[in-house]
C-alpha positions as CSV (number, residue, x, y, z in Angstrom):
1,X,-14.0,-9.7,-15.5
2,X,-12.2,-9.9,-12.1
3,X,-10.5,-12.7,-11.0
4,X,-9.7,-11.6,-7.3
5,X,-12.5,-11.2,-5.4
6,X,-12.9,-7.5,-4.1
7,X,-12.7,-7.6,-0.2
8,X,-9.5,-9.7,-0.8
9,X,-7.4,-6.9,-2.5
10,X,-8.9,-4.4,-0.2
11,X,-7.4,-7.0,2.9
12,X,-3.8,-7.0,0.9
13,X,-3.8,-3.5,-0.2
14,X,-4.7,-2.8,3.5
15,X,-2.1,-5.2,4.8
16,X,0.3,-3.4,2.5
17,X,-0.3,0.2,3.8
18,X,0.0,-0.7,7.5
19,X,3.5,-2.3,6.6
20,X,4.6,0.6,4.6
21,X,3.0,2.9,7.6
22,X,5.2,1.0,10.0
23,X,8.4,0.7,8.1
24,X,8.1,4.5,8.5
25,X,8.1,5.1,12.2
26,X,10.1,2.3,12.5
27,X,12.6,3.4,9.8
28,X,13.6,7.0,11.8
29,X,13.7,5.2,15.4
30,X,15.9,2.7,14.1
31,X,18.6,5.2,12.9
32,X,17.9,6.8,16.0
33,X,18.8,4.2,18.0
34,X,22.3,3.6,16.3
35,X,23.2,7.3,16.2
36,X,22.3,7.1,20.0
37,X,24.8,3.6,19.9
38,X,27.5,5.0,17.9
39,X,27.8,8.2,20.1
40,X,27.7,5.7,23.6
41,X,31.0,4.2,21.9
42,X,32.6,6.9,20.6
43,X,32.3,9.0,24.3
44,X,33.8,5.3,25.7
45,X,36.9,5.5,23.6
C-alpha cells in the first residue's frame, strides 16, 4: 500500500523536526542580535 519506504519518512520527518527545532533557537537570538544592533546605533547618534 505504501509507496515510500518507512525508514525514509522517518529520515525526512526527522530532518524536518531538527530544522523546525533550530529555526526556534535561532529565531529569538536573531531578533536578539538586532535589538542588541539597533540600540549600539541609536546610543551612537
Amino acid at each position: 500500500m505504501t509507496a515510500i519506504p518507512n525508514h525514509h519518512t522517518k529520515i525526512t520527518i526527522n530532518a524536518a523536526d531538527t530544522l523546525f527545532h533550530t529555526n526556534h533557537l535561532i529565531f529569538p537570538i536573531k531578533r536578539w542580535l538586532l535589538m542588541v544592533l539597533i540600540a549600539e546605533y541609536q546610543s551612537k547618534h
